[in-house]
C-alpha positions as YAML, in Angstrom:
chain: A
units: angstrom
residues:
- id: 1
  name: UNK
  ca: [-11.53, -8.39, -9.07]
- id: 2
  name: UNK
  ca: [-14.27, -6.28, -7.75]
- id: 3
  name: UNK
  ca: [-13.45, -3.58, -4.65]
- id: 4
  name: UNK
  ca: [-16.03, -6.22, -2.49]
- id: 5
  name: UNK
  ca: [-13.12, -9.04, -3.63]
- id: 6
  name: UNK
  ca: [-9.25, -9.23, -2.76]
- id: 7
  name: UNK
  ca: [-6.61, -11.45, -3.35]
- id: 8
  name: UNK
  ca: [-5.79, -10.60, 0.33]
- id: 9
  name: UNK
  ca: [-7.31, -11.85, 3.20]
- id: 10
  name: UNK
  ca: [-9.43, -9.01, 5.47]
- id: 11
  name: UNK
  ca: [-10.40, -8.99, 8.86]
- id: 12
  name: UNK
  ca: [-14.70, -9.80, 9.49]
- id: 13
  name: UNK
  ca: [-14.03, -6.91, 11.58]
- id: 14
  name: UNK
  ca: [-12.92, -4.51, 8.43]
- id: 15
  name: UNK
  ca: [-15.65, -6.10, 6.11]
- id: 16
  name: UNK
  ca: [-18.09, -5.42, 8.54]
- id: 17
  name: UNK
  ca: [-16.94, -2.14, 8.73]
- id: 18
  name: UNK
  ca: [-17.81, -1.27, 5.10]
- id: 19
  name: UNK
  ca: [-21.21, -2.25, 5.36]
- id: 20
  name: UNK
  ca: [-24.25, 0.89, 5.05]
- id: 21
  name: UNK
  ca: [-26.19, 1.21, 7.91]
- id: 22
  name: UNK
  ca: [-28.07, 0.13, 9.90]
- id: 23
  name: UNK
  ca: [-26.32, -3.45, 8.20]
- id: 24
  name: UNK
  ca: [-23.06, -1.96, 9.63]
- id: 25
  name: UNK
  ca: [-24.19, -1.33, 13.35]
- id: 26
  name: UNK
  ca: [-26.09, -4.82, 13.94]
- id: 27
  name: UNK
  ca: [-23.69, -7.13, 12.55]
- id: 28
  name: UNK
  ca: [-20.86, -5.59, 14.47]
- id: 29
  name: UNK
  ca: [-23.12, -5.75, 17.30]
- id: 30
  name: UNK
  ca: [-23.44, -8.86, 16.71]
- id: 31
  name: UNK
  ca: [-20.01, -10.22, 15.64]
- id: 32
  name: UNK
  ca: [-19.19, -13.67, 17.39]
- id: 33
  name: UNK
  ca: [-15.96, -13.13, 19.33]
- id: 34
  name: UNK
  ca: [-14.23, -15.90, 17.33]
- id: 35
  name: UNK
  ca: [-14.90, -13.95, 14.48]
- id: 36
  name: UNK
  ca: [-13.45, -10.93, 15.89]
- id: 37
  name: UNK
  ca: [-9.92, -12.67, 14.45]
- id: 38
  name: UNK
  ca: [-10.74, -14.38, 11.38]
- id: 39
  name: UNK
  ca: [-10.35, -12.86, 7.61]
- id: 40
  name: UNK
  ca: [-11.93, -13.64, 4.36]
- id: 41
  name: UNK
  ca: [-11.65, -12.55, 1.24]
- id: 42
  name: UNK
  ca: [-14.90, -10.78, 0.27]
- id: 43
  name: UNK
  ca: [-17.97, -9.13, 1.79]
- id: 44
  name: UNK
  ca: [-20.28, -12.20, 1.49]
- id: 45
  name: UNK
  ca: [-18.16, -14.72, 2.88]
- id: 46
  name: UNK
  ca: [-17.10, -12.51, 6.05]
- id: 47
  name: UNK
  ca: [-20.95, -12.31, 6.86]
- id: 48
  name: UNK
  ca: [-21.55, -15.60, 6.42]
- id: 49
  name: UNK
  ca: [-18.46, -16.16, 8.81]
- id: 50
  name: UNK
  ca: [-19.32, -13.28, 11.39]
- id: 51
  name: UNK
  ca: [-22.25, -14.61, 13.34]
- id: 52
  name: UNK
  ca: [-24.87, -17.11, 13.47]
- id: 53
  name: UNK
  ca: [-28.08, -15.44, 11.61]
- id: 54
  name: UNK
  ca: [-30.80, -17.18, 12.83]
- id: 55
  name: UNK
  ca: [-29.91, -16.48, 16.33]
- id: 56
  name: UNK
  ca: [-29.22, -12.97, 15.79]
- id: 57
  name: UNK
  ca: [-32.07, -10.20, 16.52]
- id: 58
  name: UNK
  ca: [-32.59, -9.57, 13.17]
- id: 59
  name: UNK
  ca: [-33.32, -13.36, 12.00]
- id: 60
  name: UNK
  ca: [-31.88, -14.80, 9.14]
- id: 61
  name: UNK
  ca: [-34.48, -13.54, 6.34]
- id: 62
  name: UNK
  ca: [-32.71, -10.03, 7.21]
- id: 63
  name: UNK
  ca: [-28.79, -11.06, 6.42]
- id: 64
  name: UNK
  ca: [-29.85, -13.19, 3.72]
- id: 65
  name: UNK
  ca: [-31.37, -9.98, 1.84]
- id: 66
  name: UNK
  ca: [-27.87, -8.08, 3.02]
- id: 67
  name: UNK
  ca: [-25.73, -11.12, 1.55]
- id: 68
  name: UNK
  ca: [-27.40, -10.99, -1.48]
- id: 69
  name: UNK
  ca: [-26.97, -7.56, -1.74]
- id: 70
  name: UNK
  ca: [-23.34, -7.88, -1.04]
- id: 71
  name: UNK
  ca: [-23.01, -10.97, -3.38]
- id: 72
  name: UNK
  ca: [-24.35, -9.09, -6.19]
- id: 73
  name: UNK
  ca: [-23.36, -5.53, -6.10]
- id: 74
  name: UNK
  ca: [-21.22, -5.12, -9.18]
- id: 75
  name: UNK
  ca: [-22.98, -7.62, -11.24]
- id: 76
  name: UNK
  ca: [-24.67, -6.68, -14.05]
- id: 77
  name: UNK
  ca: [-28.42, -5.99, -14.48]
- id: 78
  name: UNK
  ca: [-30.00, -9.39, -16.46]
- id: 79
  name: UNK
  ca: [-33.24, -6.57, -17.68]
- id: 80
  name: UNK
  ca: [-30.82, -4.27, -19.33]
- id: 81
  name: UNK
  ca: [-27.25, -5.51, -18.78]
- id: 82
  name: UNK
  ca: [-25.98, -2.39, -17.36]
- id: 83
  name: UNK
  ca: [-24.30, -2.68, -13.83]
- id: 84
  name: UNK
  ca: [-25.95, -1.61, -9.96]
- id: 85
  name: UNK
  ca: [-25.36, 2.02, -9.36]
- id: 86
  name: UNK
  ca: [-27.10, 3.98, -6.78]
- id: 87
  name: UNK
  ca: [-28.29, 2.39, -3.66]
- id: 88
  name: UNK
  ca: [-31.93, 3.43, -2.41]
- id: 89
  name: UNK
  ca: [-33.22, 2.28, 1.22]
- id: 90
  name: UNK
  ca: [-30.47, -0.81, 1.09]
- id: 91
  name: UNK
  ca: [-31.59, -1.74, -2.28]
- id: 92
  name: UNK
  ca: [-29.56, -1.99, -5.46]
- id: 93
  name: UNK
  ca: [-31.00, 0.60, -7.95]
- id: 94
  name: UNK
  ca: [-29.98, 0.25, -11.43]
- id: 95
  name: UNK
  ca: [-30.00, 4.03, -13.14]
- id: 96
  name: UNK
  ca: [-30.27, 2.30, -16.99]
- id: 97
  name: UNK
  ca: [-33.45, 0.73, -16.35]
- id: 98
  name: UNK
  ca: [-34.86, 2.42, -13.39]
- id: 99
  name: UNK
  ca: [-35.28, -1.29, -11.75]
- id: 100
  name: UNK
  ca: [-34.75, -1.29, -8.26]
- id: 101
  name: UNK
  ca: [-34.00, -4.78, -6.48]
- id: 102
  name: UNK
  ca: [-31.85, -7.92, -7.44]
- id: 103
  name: UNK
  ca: [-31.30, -8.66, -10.73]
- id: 104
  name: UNK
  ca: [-30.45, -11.69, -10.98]
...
């Protein structure tokens, strides 16, 4: 199990929490209050859970690209099968290739 995965159940609110900025700051800004008491058990599912996207600020093209990012950190790289090190400008940045972006 990855550090972004638990076999315990998290508050949105702590999930959120762990998110870079700016990604942090808006969706806690814009945490539904329902939400404010749920838990999930990884990143992806608490954003999916926190808030409606489309009606948020941001739109939903933004927090797809931030659950994607979320969903895939960890993974490994498909061009050279290493895994997602650094992160540059909210992107995944894969050292062993130089490849910056989703690969997947």
């Amino acid at each position: 199990m990855t550090p972004k995965e638990t076999s315990i159940s998290r508050p949105i609110l702590e999930w959120l929490d762990m998110l870079q900025e700016p990604a942090r700051s808006l969706a806690l800004s814009n945490i539904d209050d329902d939400a404010k008491i749920c838990t999930s058990h990884k990143m992806a599912d608490a954003l999916i859970d926190a808030f409606n996207w489309t009606d948020s600020p941001e739109g939903f093209a933004f927090w797809l690209e931030i659950h994607k990012q979320e969903d895939h950190k960890g993974l490994p790289c498909t061009t050279c099968l290493g895994l997602h090190g650094a992160r540059i400008f909210g992107m995944s940045y894969c050292a062993t290739c130089a490849d910056v972006g989703f690969h997947s």
